[in-house]
N, C-alpha and C positions, 0 to 999 in steps of 0.2 A: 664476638657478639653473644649478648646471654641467647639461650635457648626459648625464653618465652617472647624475647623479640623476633626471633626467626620465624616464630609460630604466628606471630600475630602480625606481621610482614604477609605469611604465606596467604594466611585467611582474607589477609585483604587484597591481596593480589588475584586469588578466585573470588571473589567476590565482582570486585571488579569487571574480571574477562565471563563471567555469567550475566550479571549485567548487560554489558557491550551485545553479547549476543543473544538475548531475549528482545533484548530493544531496537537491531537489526530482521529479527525474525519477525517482530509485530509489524515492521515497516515492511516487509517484504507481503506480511498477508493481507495488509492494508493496500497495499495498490495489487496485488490480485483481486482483490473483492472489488473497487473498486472499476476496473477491469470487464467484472462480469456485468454492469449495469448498462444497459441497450438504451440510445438516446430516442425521444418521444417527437414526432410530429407536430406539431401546434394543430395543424387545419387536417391532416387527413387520422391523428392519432395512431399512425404506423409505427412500431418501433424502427429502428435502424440501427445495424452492427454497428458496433467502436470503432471499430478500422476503416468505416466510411466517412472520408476526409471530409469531405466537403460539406457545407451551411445550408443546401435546402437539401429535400425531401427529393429521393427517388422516385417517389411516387408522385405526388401533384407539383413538385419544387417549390414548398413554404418553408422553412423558417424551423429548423429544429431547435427544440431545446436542452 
């Protein structure tokens, strides 16, 4: 195989696996960010953690958004 096909093979082969992983890395800051964002009250405007499962409000139980 010539030498400039090896070369231009190689480049695109990093190209490639850089790619792949800038675009796993955005997807990964992207649901961290997402993450950080605390759901709103409708009726008493409390926030509530993400890892609180459940549909109403610990506080008056309305209706999170």
């Amino acid at each position: 195989m010539p030498t400039w096909l090896t070369i231009l093979l190689i480049v695109i082969v990093l190209a490639v696996v850089v790619f792949t992983v800038k675009s796993i890395k955005s997807k990964r800051a992207e649901e961290d960010s997402l993450k950080t964002v605390e759901r709103i009250c409708k009726l008493c405007e409390k926030t509530v953690p993400n890892d609180f499962d459940k549909s109403l409000c610990p506080h008056c139980k309305g209706l999170l958004s």
